[in-house]
Structure formats: structure tokens, C-alpha cells
C-alpha positions as CSV (number, residue, x, y, z in Angstrom):
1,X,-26.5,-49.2,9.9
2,X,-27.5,-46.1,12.0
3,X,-24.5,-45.9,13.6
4,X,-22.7,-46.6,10.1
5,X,-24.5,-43.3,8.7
6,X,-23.4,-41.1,11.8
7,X,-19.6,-42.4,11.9
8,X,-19.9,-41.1,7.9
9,X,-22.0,-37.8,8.9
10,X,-19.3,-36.8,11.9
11,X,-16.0,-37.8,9.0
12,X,-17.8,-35.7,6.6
13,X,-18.4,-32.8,8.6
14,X,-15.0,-33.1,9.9
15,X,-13.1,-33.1,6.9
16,X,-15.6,-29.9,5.9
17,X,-14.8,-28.2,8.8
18,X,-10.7,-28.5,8.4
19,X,-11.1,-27.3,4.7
20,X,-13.0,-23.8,5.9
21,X,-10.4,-23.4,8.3
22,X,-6.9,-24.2,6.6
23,X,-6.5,-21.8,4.2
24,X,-7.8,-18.3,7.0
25,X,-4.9,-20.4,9.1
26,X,-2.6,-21.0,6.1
27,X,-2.6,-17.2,5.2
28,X,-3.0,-15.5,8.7
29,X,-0.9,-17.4,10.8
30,X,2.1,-16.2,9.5
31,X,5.5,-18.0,11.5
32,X,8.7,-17.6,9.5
33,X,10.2,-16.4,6.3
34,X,13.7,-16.1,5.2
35,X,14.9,-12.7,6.3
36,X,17.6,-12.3,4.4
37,X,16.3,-13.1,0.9
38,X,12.7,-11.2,1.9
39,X,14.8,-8.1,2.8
40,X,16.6,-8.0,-0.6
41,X,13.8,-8.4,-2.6
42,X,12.1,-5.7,-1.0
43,X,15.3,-3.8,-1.8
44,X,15.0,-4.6,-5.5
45,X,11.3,-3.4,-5.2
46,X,11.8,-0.4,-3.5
47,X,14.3,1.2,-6.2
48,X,11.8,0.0,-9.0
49,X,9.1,1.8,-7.0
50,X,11.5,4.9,-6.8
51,X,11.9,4.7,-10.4
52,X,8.6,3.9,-11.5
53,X,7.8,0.6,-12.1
54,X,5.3,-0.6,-10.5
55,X,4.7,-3.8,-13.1
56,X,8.8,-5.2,-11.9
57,X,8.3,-3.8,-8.6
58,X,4.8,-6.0,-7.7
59,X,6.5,-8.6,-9.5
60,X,9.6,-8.4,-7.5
61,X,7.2,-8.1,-4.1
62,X,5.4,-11.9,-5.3
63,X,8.7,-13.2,-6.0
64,X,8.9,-13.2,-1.7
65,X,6.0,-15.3,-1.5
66,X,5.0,-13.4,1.8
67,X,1.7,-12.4,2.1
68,X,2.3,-9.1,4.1
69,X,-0.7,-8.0,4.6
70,X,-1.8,-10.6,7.1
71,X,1.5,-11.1,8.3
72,X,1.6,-7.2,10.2
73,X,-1.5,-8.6,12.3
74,X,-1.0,-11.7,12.2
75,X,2.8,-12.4,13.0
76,X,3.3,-15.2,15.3
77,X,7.3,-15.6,14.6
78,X,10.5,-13.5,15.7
79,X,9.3,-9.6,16.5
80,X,12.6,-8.6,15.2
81,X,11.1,-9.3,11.5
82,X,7.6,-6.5,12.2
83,X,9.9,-3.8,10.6
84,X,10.4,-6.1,6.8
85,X,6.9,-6.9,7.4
86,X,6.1,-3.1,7.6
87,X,8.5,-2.2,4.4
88,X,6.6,-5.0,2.6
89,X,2.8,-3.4,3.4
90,X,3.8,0.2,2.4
91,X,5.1,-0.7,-1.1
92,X,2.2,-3.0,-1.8
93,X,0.0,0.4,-1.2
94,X,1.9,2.1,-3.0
95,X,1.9,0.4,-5.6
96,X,-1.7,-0.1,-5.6
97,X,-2.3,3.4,-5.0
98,X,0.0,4.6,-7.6
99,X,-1.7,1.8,-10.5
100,X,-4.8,3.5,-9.5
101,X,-5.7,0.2,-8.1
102,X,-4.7,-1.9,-11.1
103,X,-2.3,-3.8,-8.6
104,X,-4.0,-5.9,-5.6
105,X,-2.8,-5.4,-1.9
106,X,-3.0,-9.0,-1.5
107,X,-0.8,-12.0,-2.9
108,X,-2.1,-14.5,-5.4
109,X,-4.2,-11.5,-6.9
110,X,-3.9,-10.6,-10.7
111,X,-3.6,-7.2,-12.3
112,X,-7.3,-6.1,-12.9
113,X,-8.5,-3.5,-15.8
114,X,-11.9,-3.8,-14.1
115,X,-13.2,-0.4,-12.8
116,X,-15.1,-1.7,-10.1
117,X,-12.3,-4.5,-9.2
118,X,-9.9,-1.1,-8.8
119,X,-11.8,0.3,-6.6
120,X,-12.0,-2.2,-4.4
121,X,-8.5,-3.0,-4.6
122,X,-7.7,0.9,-3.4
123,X,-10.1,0.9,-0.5
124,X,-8.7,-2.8,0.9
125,X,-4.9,-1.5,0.8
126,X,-5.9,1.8,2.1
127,X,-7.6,-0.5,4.6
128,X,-4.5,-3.1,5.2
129,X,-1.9,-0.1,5.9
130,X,-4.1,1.6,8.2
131,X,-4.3,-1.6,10.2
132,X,-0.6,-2.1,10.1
133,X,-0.2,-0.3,13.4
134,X,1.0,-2.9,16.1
135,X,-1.8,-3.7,18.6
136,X,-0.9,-4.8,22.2
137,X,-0.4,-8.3,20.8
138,X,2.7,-7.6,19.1
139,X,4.3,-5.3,21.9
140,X,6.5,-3.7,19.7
141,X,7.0,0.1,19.1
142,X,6.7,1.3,15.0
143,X,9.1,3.9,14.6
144,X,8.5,7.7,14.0
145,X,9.8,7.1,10.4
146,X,7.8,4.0,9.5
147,X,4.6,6.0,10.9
148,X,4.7,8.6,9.1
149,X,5.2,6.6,5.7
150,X,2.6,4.7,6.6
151,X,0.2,8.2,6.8
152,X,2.1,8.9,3.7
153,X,1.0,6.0,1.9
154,X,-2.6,5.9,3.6
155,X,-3.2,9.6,2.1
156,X,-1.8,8.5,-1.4
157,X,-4.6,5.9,-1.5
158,X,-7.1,7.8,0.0
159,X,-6.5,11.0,-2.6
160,X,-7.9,8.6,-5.3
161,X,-11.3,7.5,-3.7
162,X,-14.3,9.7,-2.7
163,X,-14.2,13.3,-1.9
164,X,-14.4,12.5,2.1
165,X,-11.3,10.6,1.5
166,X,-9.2,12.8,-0.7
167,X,-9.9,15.7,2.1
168,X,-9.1,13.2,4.3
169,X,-5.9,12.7,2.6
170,X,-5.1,16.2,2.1
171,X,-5.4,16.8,5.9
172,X,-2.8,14.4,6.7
173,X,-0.3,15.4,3.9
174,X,-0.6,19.0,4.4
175,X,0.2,18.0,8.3
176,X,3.1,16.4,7.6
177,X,4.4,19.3,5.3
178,X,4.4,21.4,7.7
179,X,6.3,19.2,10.4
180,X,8.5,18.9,7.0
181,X,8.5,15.0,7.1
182,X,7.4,14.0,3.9
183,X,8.8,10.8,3.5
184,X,8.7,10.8,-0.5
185,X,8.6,13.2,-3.9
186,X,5.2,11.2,-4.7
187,X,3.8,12.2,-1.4
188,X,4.4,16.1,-2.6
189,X,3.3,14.6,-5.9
190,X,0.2,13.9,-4.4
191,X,-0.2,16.7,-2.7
192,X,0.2,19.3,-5.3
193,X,-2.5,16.9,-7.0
194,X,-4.8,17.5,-4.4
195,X,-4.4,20.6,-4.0
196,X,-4.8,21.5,-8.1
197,X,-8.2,19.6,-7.6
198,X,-9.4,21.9,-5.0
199,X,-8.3,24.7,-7.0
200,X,-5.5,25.7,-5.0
201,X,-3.3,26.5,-8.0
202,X,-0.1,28.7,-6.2
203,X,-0.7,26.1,-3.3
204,X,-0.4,23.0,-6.1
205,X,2.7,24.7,-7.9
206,X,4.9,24.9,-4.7
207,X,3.9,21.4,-3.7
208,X,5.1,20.1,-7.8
209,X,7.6,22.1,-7.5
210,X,9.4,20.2,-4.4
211,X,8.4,16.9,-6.1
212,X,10.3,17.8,-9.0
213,X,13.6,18.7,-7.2
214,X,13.6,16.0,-5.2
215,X,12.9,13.5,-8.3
216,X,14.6,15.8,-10.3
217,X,12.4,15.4,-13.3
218,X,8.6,16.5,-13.8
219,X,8.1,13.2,-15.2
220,X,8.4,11.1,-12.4
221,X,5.8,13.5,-10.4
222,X,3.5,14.0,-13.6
223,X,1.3,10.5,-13.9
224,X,0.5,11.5,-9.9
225,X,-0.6,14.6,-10.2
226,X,-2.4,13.9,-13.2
227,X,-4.1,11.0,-11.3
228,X,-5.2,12.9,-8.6
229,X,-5.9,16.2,-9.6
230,X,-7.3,15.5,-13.3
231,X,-4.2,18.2,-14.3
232,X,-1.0,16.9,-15.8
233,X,2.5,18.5,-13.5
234,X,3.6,20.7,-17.1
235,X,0.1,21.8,-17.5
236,X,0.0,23.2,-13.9
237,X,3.3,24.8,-13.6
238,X,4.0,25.3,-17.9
239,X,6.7,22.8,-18.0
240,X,7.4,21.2,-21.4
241,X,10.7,19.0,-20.4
């Protein structure tokens, strides 16, 4: 009977033991996706991203049922698929950073209203595309372009948290402006927004100003700057179109 109730205690805590562990190893250990289809979705959600819409563009991202944000770290398939793993990252933080956090990083997450759930959601993307840099594991190189979007989108996230992080934020873009390699009109967007909110006005106005021709409306750079800076793009430059 002893030996009965230890055969039962070892199956239990056996079965125990392979439930903690399958879903960290479902989720991490990422092996293979379909290329192909993965890099046209994230072409779909890229041009809703560039136009806006961040509801079809998250939408689009969970129709690829890759959870990207373990997948940079975690990658155990081809190397050849780090770069659509990369793309996949940067427009989940942007989206979350340009929802204001309404959108999670992760997949399987819902669309929160929650203040406290938003901020959370901003400081573990910000968190997940920092970490995207290869480490040694991975032996691969990330481009000069990817890198810097990946700064980019860092300092978007960044300019909506605490003041460290916003100067933080405003550090990096203002770097990058100067090396003229701002990858987007939102990072300018975001910019100008930071730079309205430390009351560089002149400073704020050129930054809106190169948004605005690159996006060619003030309405597409508006909602960020707004966001950011706690000044709408018309009300900084006097813009009623």
C-alpha cells in the first residue's frame, strides 16, 4: 500500500511538473513558421501602421499566430527568418506605443482600457524591443537599418512613460536626427512632442514640421504629438487643415 501511494505521489508530481513547463516551452521555443505567409502579413500590417490603424494593423499581426516577442530570443529554427522576426517586434511596439499602451506586445493579449494595465503594457514592449538585439547565441548581425528602427521604436515607447524615460527617449531621437536617420514621420512626430513638452517650442515646430512633409498631412503626426507633448501638431505650429 506504501509503495502504491508513492507510485501515485511520483505520477502526480510528474504530470505537475510537465504542465509548469509546457507552455514557457510552447511559447519560447520557437522552431518554424511559414515564411512566406508571416512576411505578407507583416506587409499588410506595416501599410496599416503607416496609415494609422493600429486596430487592423494588431489584428493583421495575430492573424500570423507568431508570438514574436519570444521568438527574437528564443529562435531555435533557420537564422535566415531573425530579420521577419525583427519586422514583427518593431510593429508590435509600435503599435503599443502609438495606442498609448491600449495594444499588448504579446499575443493572446486583449485590448485593455485599464490605466494601470497600459502602463504595463508600454514598459514590457519597450522592454521586448530593447531585448531584440541578437546575443551570441543567435550569431547573426542586425543590420544598421533594423537598429536604428529599433532605437526608433524604443524612444517612441519610452516618450510616454516617466520623465527619466521620455529624456531618455529624447536623447536617442535627437541623436539620430542629427545622423539624419530617422527611420519614420512618427519618430519626428515624437520628437517635436517631446520637445513641446520640455518647452522647446522653435525646436518642436521644425521637428512637426518634417513629420508633416514626410506624411504629408498634420493629421497623421497630430494624435503623436498630442500624446507626448500634451499639445495637439495645429495648436503648436497654427495649423487648422
Amino acid at each position: 500500500m506504501k509503495t502504491l501511494s508513492s507510485l501515485v505521489m511520483v505520477t502526480a508530481l510528474t504530470v505537475l511538473v510537465a504542465i509548469l513547463d509546457s507552455p514557457a516551452d510552447a511559447c519560447c521555443n520557437v522552431r518554424s513558421f511559414d515564411h512566406a505567409a508571416t512576411a505578407r502579413l507583416l506587409d499588410r500590417a506595416e501599410l496599416l501602421l503607416a496609415r494609422g490603424d493600429l486596430d487592423g494593423a494588431w489584428k493583421v499581426l495575430e492573424e500570423t499566430r507568431v508570438d514574436f516577442h519570444f521568438s527574437t530570443w528564443r529562435y531555435t529554427g533557420d537564422e535566415a527568418d531573425m530579420p521577419l522576426l525583427w519586422r514583427g517586434e518593431l510593429v508590435y511596439g509600435a503599435i503599443v506605443a502609438r495606442s498609448d499602451g491600449r495594444y499588448p506586445l504579446r499575443r493572446g493579449r486583449k485590448p485593455t482600457t485599464d490605466a494601470k494595465a497600459r502602463r504595463r503594457n508600454l514598459w514590457e514592449a519597450q522592454r521586448g524591443v530593447d531585448g531584440m538585439t541578437p546575443a551570441s547565441w543567435h550569431e547573426i548581425e542586425m543590420p544598421e537599418a533594423t537598429a536604428t528602427a529599433q532605437a526608433a521604436v524604443s524612444a517612441e515607447l519610452r516618450a510616454r512613460q516617466h520623465a527619466a524615460a521620455r529624456r531618455a527617449a529624447r536623447k536617442v531621437l535627437e541623436r539620430i536626427a542629427r545622423e539624419d536617420r530617422m527611420p519614420t514621420p512618427f519618430a519626428w512626430a515624437t520628437l517635436a512632442g517631446l520637445r513641446a513638452r520640455a518647452g522647446d517650442t522653435d525646436a518642436a515646430k521644425a521637428a512637426l514640421a518634417t513629420c508633416v512633409h514626410l506624411a504629408w498631412s498634420v493629421v497623421a503626426c497630430d494624435p503623436i504629438v498630442a500624446s507626448v507633448g500634451g499639445r495637439p501638431g495645429r495648436e503648436l505650429v497654427g495649423q487648422q487643415r
